[in-house]
C-alpha positions in Angstrom: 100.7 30.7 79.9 102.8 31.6 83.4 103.2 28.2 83.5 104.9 27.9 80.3 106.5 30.9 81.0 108.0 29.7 84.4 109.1 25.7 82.8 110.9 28.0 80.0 113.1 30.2 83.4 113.8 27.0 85.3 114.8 25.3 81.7 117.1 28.0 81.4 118.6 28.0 84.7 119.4 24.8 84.5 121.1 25.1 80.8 123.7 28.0 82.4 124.3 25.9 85.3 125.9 23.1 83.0 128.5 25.8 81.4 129.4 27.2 84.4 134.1 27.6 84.4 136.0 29.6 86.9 136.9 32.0 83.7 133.1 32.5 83.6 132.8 32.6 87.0 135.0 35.7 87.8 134.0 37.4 84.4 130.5 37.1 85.3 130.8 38.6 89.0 132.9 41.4 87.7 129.9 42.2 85.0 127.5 41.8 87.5 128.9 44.4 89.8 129.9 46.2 87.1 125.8 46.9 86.7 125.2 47.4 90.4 123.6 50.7 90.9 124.2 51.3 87.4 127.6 52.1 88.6 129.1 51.8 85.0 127.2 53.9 83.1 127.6 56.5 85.9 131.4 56.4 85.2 131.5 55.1 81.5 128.5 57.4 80.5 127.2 59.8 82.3 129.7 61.8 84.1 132.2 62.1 81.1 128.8 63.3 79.2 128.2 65.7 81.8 132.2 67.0 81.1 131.6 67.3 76.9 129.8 69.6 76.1 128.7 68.1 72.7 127.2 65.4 75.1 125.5 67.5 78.1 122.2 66.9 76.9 122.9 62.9 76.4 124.3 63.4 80.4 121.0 64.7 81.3 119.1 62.2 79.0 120.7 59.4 80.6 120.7 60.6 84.5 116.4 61.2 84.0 116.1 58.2 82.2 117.6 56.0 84.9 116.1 57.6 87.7 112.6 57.8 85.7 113.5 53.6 85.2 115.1 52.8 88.8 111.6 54.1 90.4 109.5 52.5 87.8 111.1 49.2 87.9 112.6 49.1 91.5 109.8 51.0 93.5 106.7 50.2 91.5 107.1 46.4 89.8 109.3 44.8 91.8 108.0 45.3 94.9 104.0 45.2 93.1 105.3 42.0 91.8 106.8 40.2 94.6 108.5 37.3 93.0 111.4 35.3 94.6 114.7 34.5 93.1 116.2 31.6 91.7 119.2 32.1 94.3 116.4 31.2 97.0 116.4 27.9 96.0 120.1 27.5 96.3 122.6 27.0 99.2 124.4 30.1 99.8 127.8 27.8 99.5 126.6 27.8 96.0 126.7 31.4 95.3 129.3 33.3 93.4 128.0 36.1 94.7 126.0 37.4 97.9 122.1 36.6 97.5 120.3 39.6 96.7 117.4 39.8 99.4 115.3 41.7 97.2 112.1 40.7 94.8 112.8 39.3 91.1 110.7 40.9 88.5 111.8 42.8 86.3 115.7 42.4 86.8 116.8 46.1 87.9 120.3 45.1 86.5 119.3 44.5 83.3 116.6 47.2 83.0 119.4 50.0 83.5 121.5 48.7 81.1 119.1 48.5 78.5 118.2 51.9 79.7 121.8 53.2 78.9 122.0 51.2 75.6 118.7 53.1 74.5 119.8 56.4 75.2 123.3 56.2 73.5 121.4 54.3 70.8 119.3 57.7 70.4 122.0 60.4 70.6 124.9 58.9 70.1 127.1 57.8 67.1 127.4 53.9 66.9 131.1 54.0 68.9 129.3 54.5 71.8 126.0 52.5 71.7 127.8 49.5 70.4 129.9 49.1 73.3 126.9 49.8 75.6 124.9 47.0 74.0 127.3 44.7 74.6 128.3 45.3 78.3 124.3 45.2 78.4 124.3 42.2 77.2 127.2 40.9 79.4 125.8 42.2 82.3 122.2 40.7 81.9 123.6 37.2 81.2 125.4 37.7 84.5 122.0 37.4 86.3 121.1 34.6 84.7 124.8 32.7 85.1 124.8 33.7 88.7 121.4 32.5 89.3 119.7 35.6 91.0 117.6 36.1 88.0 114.8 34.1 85.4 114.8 34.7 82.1 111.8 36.2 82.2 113.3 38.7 84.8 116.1 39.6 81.7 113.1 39.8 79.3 111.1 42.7 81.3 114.3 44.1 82.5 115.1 44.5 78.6 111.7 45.6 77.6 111.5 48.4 80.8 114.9 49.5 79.4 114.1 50.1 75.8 110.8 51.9 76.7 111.9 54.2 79.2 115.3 55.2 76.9 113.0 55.6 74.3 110.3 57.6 76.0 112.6 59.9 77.6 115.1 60.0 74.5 112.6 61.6 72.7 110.8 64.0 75.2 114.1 65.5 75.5 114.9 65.9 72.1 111.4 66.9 71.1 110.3 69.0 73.4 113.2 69.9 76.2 116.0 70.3 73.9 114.2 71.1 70.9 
């Protein structure tokens, strides 16, 4: 099956190679950095949530969700997992961007963005969530174009996202905000 699994990532990676433009190129870098640190749900999301009141408790959903999924998927798979990167395989000339020196698995990028979707998805009307799944969506096919993620790396970001929005979505509506 992992070996299925890993003719399926380097398939892939070799598809997005072939549609690579300079258009791409720079929109791809700027949605990748875009999801670096989670920086733009800090400044789309959380911190005006944290200013609304109607939207505290969606601040506070969000900032323990991504820590809850930053230590979960950075601290705990990644480095249990140990996988290398497509990007290690490639000559740094090559790179759009610099070559992350971290593991692979699950793509941290990805995971937080899901993360963010999953908790406006939750407590928010569509306005917000809607633009959240796209830039989520953007930003996770940015790994991929960029080559410093597998598909497979998307697909467990993805998953990791969704549960830990979920989880903590509803413990804080259940039982913390109740």
């Amino acid at each position: 099956m992992f070996r299925k699994i890993r003719a399926l990532d380097y398939k892939v990676t070799d598809s997005i190679t072939k549609i690579h433009c300079r258009f791409l190129d720079r929109l791809m870098v700027i949605m990748t950095y875009a999801g670096t640190g989670a920086l733009i749900w800090w400044v789309a999301l959380a911190i005006p949530f944290l200013i609304v009141r109607e939207y505290r408790h969606t601040a506070f959903t969000l900032i323990t969700a991504l820590g809850i999924n930053y230590l979960i998927g950075e601290v705990i798979i990644k480095k249990s997992v140990g996988r290398g990167r497509p990007s290690n395989l490639i000559d740094e000339e090559e790179m759009k961007i610099h070559k992350p020196k971290d593991n692979s698995f699950p793509s941290g990028h990805t995971a937080s963005s899901f993360c963010a979707f999953t908790v406006t998805l939750w407590n928010c009307p569509a306005y917000f969530w809607i633009p959240a799944l796209v830039v989520a969506c953007l930003i996770s096919f940015s790994r991929l174009y960029l080559r410093v993620h597998y598909l497979s790396d998307i697909v467990g970001g993805v998953i990791l996202g969704l549960l830990d929005g979920t989880l903590v979505s509803l413990v804080f509506t259940h039982l913390i905000f109740k």
